[in-house]
N, C-alpha and C positions, 0 to 999 in steps of 0.2 A: 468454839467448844472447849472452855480449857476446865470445865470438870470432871474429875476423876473418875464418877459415876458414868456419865455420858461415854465418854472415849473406852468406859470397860465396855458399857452395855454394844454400841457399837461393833467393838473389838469380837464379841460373844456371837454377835448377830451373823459377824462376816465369817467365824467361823461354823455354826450350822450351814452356813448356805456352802460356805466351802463343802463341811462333808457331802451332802447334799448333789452338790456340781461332782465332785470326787467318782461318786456312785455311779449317778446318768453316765457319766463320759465311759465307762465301762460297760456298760447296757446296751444292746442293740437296740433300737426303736421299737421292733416285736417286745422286747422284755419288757420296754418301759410303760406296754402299753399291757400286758399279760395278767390274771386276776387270778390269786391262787385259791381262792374257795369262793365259795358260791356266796355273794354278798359281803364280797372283799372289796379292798381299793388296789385298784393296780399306782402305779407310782404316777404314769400322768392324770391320773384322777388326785391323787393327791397333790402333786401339782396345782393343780385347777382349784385346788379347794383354799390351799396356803395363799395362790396370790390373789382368789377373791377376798380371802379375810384381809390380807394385807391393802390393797387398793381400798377396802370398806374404812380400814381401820386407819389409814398414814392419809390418806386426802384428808385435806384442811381440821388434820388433828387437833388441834388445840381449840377450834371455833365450831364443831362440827359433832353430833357423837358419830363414834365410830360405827355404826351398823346405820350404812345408809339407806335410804330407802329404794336407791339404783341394785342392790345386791341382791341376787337372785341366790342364795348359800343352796337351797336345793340340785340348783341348775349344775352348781359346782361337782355334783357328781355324777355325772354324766359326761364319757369322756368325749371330744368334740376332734381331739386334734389330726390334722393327715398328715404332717410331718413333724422328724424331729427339729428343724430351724422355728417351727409354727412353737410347740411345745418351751422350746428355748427362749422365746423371745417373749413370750407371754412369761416366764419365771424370771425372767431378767426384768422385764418391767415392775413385777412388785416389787423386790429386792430393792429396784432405784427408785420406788414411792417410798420404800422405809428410811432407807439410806439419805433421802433430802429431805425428809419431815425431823431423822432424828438431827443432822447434820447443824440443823437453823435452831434448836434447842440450845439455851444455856443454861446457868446454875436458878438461876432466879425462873424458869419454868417450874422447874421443877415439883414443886408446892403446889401449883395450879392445877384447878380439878377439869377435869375431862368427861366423857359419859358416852358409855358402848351401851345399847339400850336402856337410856335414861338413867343408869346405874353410877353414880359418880365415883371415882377415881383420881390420885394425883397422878402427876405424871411420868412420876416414880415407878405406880403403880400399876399403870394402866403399859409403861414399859416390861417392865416385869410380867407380866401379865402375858403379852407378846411372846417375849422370849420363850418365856415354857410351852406355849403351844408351840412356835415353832421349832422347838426340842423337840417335842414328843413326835412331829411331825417328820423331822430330820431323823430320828431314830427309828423312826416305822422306814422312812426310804433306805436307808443303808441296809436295815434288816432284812428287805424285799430287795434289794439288789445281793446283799448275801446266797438270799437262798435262790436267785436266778442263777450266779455265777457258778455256786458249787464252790469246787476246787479250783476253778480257774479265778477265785474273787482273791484280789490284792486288797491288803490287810491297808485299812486308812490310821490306824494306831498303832501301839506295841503286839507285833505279830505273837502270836502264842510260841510260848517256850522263849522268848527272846525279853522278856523281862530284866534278865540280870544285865543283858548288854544294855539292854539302854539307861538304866539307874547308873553304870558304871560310866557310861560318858556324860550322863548328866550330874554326876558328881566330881566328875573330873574339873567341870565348868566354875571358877569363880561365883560365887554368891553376888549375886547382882539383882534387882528390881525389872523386872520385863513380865509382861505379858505372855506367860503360855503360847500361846501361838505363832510369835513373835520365830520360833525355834522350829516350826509346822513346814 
């Protein structure tokens, strides 16, 4: 994988699922499984829903459309799990369908079209595409582990009020080409 595009997208990917992991590891298992209004998601229903999309979408990506016809997306909210090793290990399996589907991509993919119900897409696109949901998906978790923790929730970013400290050792640093995260 030595394009530039790849190794970001990648890069991006493993950071969501960091914040993501970040979050759970601070949750008790009650919390992760807790629903704050009536016709919410608690976080291992969200779970459940990212690594169905994911297992739909990263199996046999390039040859396949992504919405297979094994996906049951309803079923996805319904929360099923009895443990957090059970919950874990199910979010750790999509992760490593994305992570080996995007892994075996090179530059010459890329252009190639793809199709999530019959919808065609490159594969530019249809990564793009990915990634924002699972933002938006990583950003509902963090938000929902926010408001479980309270005061007790450690800050995954620049803590409030602490902006100027951290501009000031990041300008302290050499101008150099790295990855954002790189520094996480």
């Amino acid at each position: 994988m030595e394009n530039s595009y790849l190794a970001s997208a990648l890069k991006q990917f493993e950071y969501y699922k960091s914040l993501s992991d970040k979050t759970m590891e601070q949750l008790s298992f009650k919390e992760l499984k807790e629903e704050f209004a009536e016709d919410s998601n608690s976080i291992a229903i969200i779970v459940k829903h990212i690594v169905g999309n994911m297992l739909s979408r990263w199996t046999n990506f390039l040859t396949e459309d992504g919405e297979k016809p094994w996906r049951e997306r309803d079923n996805e909210f319904i929360d099923v799990f009895k443990t957090r090793e059970e919950l874990n290990a199910y979010w750790n399996k999509g992760w490593d369908c994305l992570f080996n589907a995007i892994k075996q991509l090179n530059s010459e993919d890329l252009e190639k079209i793809v199709y999530i119900r019959n919808q065609g897409h490159t594969v530019t696109e249809a990564i793009n595409r990915q990634m924002m949901h699972y933002a938006y998906h990583a950003g509902q978790i963090v938000f929902i582990g926010k408001l479980a923790k309270g005061t007790k929730w450690q800050s995954l970013s620049i803590p409030k009020g602490k902006s100027l400290d951290y501009n000031v050792e990041k300008f302290s640093k050499t101008k150099c080409k790295r990855h954002f995260t790189e520094d996480l």
